[in-house]
FITORTI-542272 format. One record per atom (N, C-alpha, C): x, y, z; residue in one letter; residue number from 1; atom name. Coordinates in steps of 0.2 Angstrom, whole numbers, plus 2048, in hexadecimal, padded with zeros to 3 digits. Example, Ala and Ser with C-alpha at 12.3 -4.5 7.8 and 13.67 -1.06 7.14 Angstrom:
% residues 2
{{842, 7E4, 827}, "A", 1, "N"}
{{83E, 7EA, 827}, "A", 1, "CA"}
{{842, 7F0, 827}, "A", 1, "C"}
{{840, 7F5, 823}, "S", 2, "N"}
{{844, 7FB, 824}, "S", 2, "CA"}
{{840, 800, 827}, "S", 2, "C"}
This chain:
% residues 154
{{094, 213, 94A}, "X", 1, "N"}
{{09A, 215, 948}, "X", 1, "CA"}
{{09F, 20F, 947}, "X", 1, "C"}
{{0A3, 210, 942}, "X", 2, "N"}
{{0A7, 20A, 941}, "X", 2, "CA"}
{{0B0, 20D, 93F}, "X", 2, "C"}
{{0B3, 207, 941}, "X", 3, "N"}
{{0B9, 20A, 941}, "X", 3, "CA"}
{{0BF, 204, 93E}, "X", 3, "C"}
{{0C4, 205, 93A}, "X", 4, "N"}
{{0C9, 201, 935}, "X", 4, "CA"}
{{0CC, 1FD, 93D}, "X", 4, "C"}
{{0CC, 1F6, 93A}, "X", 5, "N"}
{{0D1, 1F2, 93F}, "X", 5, "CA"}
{{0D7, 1F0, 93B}, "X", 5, "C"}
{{0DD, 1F0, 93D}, "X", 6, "N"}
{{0E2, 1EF, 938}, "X", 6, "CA"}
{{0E7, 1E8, 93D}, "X", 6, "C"}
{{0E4, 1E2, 937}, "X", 7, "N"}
{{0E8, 1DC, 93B}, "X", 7, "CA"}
{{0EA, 1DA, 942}, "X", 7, "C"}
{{0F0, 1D9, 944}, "X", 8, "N"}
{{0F1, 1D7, 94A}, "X", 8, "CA"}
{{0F3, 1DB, 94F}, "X", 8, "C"}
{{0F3, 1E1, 94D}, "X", 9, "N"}
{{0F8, 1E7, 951}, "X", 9, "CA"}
{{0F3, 1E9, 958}, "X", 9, "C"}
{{0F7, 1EA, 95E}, "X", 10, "N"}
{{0F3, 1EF, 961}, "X", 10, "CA"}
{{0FA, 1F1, 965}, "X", 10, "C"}
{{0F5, 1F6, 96A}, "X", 11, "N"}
{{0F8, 1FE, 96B}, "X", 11, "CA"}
{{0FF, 1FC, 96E}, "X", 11, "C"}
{{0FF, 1F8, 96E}, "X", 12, "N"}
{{108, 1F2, 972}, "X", 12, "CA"}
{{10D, 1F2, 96D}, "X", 12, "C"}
{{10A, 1ED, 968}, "X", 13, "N"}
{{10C, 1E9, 963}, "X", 13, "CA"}
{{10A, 1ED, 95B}, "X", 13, "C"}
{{10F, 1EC, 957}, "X", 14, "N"}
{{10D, 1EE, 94E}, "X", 14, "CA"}
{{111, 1E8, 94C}, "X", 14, "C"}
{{110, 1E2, 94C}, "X", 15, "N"}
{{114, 1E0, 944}, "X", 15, "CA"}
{{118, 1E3, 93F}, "X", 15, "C"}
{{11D, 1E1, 93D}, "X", 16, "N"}
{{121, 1E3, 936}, "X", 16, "CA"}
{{11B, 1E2, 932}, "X", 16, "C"}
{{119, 1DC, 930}, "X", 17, "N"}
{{115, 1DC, 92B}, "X", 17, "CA"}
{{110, 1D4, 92F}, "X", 17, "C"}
{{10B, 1D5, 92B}, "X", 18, "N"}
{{103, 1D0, 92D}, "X", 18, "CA"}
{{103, 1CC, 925}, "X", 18, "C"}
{{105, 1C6, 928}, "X", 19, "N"}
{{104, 1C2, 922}, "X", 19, "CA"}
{{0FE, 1BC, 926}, "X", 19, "C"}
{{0F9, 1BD, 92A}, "X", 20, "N"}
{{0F5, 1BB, 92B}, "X", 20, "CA"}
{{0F0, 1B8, 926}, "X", 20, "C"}
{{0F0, 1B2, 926}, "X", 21, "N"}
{{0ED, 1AF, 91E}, "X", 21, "CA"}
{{0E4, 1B3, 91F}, "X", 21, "C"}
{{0E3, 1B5, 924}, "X", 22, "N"}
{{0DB, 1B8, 920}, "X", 22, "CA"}
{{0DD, 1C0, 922}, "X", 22, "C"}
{{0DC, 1C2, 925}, "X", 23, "N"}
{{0DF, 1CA, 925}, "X", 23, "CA"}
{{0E6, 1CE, 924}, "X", 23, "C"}
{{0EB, 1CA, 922}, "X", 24, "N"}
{{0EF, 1CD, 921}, "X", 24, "CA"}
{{0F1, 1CE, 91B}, "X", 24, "C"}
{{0F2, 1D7, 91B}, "X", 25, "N"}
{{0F3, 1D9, 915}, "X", 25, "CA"}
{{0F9, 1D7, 910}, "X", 25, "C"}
{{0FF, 1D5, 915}, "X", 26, "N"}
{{104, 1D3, 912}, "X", 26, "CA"}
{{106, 1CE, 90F}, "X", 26, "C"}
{{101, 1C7, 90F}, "X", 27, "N"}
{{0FF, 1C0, 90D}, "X", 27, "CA"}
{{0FD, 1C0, 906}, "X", 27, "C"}
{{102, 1BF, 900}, "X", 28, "N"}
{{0FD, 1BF, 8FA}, "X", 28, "CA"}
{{0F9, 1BA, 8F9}, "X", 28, "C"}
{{0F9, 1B5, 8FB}, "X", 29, "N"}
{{0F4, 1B0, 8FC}, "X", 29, "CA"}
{{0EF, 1B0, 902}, "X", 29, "C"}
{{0EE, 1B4, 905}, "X", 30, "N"}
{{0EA, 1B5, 90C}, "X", 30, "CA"}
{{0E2, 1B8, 908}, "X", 30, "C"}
{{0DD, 1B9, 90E}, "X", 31, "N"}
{{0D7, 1BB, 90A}, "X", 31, "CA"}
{{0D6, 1C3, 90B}, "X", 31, "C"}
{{0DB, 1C7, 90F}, "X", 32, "N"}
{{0DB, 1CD, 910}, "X", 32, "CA"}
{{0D3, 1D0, 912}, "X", 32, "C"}
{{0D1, 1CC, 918}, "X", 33, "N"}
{{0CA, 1CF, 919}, "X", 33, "CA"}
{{0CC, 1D6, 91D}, "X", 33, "C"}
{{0CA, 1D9, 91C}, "X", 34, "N"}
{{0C8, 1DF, 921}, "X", 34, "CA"}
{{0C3, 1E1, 925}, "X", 34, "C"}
{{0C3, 1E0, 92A}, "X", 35, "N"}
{{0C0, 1E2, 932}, "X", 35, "CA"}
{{0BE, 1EA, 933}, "X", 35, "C"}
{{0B9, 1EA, 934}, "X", 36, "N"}
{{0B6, 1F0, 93A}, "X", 36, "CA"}
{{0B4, 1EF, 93F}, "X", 36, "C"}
{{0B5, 1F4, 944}, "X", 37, "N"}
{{0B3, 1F4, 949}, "X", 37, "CA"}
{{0AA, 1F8, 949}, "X", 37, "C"}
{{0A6, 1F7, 94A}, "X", 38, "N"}
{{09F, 1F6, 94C}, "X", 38, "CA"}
{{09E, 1FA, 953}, "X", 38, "C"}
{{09F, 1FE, 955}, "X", 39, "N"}
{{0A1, 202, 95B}, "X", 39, "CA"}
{{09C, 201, 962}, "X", 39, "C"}
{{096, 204, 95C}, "X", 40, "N"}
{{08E, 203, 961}, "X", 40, "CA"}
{{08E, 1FC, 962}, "X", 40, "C"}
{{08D, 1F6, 95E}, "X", 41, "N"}
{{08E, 1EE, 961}, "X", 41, "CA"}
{{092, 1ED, 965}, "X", 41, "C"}
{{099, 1F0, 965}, "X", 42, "N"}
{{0A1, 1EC, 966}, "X", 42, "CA"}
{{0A1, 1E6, 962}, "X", 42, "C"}
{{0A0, 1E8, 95D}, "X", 43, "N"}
{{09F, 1E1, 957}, "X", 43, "CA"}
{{0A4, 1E2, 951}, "X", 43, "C"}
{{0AA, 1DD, 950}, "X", 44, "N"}
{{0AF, 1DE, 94A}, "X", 44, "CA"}
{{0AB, 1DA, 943}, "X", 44, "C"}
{{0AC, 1DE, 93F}, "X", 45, "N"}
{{0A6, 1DD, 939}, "X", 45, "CA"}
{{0AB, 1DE, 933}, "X", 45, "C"}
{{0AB, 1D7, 92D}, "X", 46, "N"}
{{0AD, 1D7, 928}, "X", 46, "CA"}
{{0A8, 1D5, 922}, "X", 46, "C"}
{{0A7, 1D9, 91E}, "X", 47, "N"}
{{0A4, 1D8, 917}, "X", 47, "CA"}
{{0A9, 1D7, 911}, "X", 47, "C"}
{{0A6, 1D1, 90D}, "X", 48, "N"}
{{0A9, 1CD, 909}, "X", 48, "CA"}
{{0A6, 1C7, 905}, "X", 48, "C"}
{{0AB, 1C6, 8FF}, "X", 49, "N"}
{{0A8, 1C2, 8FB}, "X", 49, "CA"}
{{0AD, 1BD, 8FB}, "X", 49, "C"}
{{0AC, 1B6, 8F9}, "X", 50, "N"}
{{0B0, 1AF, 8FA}, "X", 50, "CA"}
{{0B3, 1AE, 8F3}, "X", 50, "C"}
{{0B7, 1AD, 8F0}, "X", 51, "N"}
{{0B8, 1AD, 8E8}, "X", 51, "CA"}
{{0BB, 1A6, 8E9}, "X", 51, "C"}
{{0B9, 1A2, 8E3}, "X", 52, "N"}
{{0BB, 19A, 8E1}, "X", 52, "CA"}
{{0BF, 195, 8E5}, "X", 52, "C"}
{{0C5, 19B, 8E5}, "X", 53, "N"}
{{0CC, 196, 8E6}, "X", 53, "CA"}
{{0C8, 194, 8EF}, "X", 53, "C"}
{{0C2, 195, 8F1}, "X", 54, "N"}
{{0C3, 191, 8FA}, "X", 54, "CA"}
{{0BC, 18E, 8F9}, "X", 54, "C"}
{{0BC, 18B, 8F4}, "X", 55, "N"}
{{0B7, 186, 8F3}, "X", 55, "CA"}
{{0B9, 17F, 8F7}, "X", 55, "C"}
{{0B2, 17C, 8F8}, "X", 56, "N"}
{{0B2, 176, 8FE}, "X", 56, "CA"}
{{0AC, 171, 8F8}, "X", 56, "C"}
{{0A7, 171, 8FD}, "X", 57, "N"}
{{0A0, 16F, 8F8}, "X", 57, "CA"}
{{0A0, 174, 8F2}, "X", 57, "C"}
{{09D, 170, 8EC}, "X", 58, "N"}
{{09E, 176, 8E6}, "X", 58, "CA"}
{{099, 17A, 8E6}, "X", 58, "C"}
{{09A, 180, 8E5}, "X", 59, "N"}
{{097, 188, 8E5}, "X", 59, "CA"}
{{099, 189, 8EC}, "X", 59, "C"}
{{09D, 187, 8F2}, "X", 60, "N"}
{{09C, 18A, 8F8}, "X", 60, "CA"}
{{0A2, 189, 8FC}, "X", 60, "C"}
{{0A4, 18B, 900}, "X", 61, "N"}
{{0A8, 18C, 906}, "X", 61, "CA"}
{{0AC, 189, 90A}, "X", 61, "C"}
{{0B2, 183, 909}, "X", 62, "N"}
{{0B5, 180, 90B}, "X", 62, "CA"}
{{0B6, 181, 914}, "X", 62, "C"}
{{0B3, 17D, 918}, "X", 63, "N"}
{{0B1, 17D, 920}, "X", 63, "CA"}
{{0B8, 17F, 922}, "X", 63, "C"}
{{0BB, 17E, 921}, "X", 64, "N"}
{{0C4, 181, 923}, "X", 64, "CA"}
{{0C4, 186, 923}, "X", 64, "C"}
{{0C3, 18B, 91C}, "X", 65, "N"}
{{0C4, 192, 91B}, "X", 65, "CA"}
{{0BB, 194, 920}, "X", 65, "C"}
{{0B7, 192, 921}, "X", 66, "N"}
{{0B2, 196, 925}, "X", 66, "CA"}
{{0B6, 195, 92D}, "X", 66, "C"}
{{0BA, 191, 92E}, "X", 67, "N"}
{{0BA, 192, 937}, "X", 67, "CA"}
{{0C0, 195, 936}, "X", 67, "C"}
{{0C4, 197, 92F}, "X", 68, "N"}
{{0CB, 19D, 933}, "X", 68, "CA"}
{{0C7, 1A3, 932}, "X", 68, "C"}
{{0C2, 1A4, 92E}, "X", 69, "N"}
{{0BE, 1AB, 92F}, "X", 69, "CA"}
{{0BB, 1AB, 934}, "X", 69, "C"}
{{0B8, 1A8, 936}, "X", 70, "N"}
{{0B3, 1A7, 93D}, "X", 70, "CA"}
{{0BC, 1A9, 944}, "X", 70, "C"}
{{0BF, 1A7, 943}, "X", 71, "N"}
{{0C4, 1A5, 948}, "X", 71, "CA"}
{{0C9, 1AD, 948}, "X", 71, "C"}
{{0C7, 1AF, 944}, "X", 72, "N"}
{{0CC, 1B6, 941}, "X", 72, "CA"}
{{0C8, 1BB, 944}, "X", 72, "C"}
{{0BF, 1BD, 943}, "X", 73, "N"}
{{0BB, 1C0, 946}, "X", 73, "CA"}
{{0BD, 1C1, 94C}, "X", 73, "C"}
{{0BD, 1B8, 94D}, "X", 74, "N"}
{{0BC, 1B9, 956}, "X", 74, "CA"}
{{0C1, 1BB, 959}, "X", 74, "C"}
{{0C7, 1BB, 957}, "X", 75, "N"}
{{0CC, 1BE, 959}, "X", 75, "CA"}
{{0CE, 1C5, 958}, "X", 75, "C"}
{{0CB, 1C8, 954}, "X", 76, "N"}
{{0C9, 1CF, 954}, "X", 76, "CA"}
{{0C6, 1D2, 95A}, "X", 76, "C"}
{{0C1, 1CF, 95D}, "X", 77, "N"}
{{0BF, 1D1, 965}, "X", 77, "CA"}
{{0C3, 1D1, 96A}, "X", 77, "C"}
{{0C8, 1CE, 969}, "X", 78, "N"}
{{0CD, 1D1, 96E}, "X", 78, "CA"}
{{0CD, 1D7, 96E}, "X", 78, "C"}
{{0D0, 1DA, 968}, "X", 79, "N"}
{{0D0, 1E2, 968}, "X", 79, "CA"}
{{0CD, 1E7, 96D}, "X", 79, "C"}
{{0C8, 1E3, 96F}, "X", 80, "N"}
{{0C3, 1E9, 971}, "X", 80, "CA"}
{{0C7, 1EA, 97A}, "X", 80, "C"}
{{0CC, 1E4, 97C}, "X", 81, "N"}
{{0CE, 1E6, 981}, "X", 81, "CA"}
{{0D6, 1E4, 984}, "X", 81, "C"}
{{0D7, 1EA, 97A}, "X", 82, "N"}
{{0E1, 1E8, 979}, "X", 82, "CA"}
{{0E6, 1E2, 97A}, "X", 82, "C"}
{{0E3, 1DE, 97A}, "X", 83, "N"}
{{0E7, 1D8, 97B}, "X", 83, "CA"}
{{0E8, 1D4, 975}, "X", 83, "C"}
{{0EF, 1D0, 975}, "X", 84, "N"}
{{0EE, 1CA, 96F}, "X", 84, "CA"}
{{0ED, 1C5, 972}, "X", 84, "C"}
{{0E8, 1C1, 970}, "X", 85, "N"}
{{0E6, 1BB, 973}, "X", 85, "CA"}
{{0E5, 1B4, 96E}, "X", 85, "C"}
{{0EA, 1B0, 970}, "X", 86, "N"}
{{0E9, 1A9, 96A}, "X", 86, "CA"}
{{0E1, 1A3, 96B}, "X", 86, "C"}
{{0E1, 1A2, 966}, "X", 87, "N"}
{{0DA, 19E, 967}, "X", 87, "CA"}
{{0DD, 196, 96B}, "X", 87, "C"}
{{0DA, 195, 970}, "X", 88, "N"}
{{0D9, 190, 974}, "X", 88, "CA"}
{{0D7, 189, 970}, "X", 88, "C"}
{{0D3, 18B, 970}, "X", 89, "N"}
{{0CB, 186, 96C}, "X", 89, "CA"}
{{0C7, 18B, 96A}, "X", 89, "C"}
{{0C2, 186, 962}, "X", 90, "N"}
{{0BC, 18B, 960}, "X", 90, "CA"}
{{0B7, 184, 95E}, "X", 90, "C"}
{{0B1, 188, 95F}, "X", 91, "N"}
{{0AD, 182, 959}, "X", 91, "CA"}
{{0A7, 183, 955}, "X", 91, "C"}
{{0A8, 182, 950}, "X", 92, "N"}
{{0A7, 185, 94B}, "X", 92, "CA"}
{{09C, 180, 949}, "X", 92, "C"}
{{09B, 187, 948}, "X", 93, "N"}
{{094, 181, 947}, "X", 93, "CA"}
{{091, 182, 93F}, "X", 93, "C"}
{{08F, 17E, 93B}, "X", 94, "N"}
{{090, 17F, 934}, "X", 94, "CA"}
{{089, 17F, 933}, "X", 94, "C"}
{{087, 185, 930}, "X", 95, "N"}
{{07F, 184, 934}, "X", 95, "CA"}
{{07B, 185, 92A}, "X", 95, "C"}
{{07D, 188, 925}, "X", 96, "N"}
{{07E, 188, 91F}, "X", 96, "CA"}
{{083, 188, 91C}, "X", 96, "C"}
{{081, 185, 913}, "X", 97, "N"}
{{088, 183, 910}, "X", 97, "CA"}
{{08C, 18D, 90F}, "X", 97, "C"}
{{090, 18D, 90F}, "X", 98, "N"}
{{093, 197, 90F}, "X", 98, "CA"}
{{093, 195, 906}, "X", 98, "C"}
{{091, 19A, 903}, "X", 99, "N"}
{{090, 19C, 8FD}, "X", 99, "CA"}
{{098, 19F, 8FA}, "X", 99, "C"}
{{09A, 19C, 8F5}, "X", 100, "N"}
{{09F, 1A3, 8F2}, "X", 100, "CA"}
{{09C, 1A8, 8ED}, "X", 100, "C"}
{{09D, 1AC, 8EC}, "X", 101, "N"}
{{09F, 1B1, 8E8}, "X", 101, "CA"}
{{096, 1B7, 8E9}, "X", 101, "C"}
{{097, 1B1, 8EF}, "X", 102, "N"}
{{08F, 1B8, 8F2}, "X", 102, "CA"}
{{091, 1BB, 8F8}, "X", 102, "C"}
{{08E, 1C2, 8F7}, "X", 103, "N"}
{{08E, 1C7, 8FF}, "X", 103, "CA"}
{{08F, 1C2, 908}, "X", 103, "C"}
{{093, 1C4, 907}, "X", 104, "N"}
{{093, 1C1, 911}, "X", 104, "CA"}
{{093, 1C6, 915}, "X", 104, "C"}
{{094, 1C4, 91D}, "X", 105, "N"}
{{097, 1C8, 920}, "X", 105, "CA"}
{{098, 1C4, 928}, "X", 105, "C"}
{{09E, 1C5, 92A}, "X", 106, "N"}
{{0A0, 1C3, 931}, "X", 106, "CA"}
{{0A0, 1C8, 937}, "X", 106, "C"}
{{09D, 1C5, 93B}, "X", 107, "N"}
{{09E, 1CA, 941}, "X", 107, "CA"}
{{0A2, 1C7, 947}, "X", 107, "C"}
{{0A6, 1CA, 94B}, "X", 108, "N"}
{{0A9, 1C6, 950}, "X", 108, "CA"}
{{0A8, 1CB, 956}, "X", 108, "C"}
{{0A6, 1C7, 95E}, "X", 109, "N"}
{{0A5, 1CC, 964}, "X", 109, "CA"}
{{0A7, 1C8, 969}, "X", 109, "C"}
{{0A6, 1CC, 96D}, "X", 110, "N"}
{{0A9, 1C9, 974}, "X", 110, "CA"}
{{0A5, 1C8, 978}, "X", 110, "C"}
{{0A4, 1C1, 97C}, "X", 111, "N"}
{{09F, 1BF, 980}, "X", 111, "CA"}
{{0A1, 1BE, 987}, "X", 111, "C"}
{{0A6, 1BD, 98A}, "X", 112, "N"}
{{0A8, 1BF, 990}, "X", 112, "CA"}
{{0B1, 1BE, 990}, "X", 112, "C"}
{{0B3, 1C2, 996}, "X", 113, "N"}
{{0BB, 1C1, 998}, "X", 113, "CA"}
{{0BC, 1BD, 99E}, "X", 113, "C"}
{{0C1, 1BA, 9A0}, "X", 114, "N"}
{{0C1, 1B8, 9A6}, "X", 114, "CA"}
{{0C9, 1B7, 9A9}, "X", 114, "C"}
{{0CE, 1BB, 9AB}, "X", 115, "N"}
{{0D4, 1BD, 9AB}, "X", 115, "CA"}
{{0D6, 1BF, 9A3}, "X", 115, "C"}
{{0DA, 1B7, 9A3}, "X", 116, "N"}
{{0DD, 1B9, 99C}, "X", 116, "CA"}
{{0D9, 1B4, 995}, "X", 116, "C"}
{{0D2, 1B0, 998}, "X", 117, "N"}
{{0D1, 1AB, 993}, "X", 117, "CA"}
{{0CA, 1B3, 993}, "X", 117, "C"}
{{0C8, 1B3, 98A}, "X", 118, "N"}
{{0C6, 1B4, 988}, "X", 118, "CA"}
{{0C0, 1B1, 984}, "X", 118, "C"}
{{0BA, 1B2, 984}, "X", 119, "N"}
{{0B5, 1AD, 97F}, "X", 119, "CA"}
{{0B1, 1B3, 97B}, "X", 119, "C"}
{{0B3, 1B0, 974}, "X", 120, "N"}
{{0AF, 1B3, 96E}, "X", 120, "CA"}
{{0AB, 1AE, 96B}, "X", 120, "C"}
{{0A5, 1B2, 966}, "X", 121, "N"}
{{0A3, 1AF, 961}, "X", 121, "CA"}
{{0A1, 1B4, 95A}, "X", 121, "C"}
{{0A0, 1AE, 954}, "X", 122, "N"}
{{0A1, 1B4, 94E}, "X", 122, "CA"}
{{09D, 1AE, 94D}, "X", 122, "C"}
{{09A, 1B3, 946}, "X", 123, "N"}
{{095, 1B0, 942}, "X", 123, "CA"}
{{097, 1B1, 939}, "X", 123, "C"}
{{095, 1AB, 935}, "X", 124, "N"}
{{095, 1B2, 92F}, "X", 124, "CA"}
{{08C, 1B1, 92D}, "X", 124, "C"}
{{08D, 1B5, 927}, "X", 125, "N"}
{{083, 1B7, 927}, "X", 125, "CA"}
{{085, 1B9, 922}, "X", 125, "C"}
{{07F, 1B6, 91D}, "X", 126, "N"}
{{07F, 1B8, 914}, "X", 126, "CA"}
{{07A, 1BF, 913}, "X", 126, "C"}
{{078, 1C0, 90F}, "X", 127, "N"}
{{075, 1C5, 90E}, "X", 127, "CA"}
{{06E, 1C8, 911}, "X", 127, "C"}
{{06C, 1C1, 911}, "X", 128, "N"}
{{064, 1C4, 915}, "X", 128, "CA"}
{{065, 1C2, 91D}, "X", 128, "C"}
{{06C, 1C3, 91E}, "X", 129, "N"}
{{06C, 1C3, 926}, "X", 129, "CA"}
{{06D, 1BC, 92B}, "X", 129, "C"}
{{069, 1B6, 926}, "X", 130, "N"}
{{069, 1B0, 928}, "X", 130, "CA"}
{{072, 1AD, 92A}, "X", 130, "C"}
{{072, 1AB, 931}, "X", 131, "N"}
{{077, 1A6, 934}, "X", 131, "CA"}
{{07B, 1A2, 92F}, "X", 131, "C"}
{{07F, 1A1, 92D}, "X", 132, "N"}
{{080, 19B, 928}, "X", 132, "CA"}
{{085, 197, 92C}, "X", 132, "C"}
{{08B, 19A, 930}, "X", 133, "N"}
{{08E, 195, 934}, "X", 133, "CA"}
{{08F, 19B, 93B}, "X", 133, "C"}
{{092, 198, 940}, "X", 134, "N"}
{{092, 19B, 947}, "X", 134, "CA"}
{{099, 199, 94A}, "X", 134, "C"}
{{09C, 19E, 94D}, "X", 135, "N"}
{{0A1, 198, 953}, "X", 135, "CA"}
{{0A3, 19A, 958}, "X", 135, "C"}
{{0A4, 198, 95D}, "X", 136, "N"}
{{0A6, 19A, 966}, "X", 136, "CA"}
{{0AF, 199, 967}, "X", 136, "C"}
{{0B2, 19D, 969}, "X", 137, "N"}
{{0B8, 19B, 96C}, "X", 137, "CA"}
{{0BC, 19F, 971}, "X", 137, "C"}
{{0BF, 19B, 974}, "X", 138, "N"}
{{0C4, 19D, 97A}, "X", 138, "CA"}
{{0CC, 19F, 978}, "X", 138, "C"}
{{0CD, 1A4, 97A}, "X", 139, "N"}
{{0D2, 1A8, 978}, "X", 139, "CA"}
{{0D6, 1A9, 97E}, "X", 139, "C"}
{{0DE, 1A8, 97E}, "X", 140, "N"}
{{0E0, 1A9, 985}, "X", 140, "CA"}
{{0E6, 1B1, 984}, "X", 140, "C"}
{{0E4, 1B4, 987}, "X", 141, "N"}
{{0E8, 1BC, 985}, "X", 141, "CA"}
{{0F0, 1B7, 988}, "X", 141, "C"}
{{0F4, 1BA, 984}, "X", 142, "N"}
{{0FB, 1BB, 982}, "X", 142, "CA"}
{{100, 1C0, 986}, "X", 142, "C"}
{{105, 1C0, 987}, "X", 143, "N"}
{{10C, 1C8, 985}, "X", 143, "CA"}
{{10E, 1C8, 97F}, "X", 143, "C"}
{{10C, 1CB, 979}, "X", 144, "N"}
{{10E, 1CB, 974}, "X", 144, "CA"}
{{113, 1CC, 972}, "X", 144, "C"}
{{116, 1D2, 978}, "X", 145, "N"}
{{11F, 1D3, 978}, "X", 145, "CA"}
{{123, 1CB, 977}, "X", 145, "C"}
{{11E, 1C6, 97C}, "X", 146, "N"}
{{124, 1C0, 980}, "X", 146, "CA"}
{{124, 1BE, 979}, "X", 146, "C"}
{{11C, 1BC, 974}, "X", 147, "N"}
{{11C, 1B7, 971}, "X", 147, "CA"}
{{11F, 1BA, 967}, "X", 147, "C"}
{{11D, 1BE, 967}, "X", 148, "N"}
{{11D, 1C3, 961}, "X", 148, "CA"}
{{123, 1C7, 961}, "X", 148, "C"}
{{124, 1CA, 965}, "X", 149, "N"}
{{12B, 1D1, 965}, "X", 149, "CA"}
{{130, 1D1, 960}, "X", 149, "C"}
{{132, 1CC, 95F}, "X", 150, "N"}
{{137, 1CB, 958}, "X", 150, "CA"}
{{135, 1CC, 952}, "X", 150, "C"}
{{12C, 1CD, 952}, "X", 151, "N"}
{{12B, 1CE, 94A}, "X", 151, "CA"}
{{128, 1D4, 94B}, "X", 151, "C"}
{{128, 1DA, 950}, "X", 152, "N"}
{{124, 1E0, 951}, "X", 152, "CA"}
{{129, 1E4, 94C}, "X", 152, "C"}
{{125, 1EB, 94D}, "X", 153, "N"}
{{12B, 1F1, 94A}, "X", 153, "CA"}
{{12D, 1F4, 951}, "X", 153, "C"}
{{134, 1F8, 950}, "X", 154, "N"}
{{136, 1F9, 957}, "X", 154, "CA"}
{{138, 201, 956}, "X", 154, "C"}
């Protein structure tokens, strides 16, 4: 069973609007990826195609835009235990060149808590499943109220 994740909001916190350059809907320049929750995994899963404009090497994937996708994943596993959490450190491993304009998909999970610091990893994976790049990071949970509260709705 899988379920809509919607940007940055949790059961605390709603933004007025999410102009998160890869999932927010309200960025018209962002990549509006959309997340699901993977419920049986505990795994945030986004399916997607890469179009031109984030070209790096030609025909492929500008290494910058794969660790904000990688980075956005992993910060989607906070969800699983309502907290917003900013990323500390990530590091990104470039394991294939990422294709544009072919099937992907990213996954991001959570691999252990430890108070407030937080370690995920995401992956994204081309079509036949194969690895193409990986990455690990530390996340330190936030008060969203202290840090955010002036852009929520009230």
């Amino acid at each position: 069973m899988s379920s809509k994740i919607h940007g940055h909001e949790t059961r605390h916190l709603k933004p007025k609007q999410n102009y998160c350059f890869v999932c927010g809907p309200d960025n018209p320049e962002g990549m509006r990826l959309k997340f699901t929750l993977d419920e049986e995994r505990q795994t945030f899963v986004c399916r997607f195609r890469l179009p031109k404009r984030y070209t790096g090497p030609p025909g492929h994937c500008h290494g910058g835009v794969i660790a904000c996708i990688l980075d956005d994943a992993m910060g989607k596993a906070n969800k699983l235990r309502n907290v917003v959490a900013l990323t500390k450190e990530m590091t990104v491993e470039y394991l294939k060149p990422v294709p544009l304009h072919k099937p992907l998909v990213v996954e991001g999970r959570e691999v252990s808590v430890h108070g407030r610091q937080h370690v995920n990893i995401a992956e994204i994976l081309n079509e036949k499943g194969e690895v193409l790049a990986r990455s690990r990071g530390v996340f330190i949970a936030i008060d969203p109220e202290k840090m955010f509260g002036k852009f929520a709705e009230r």
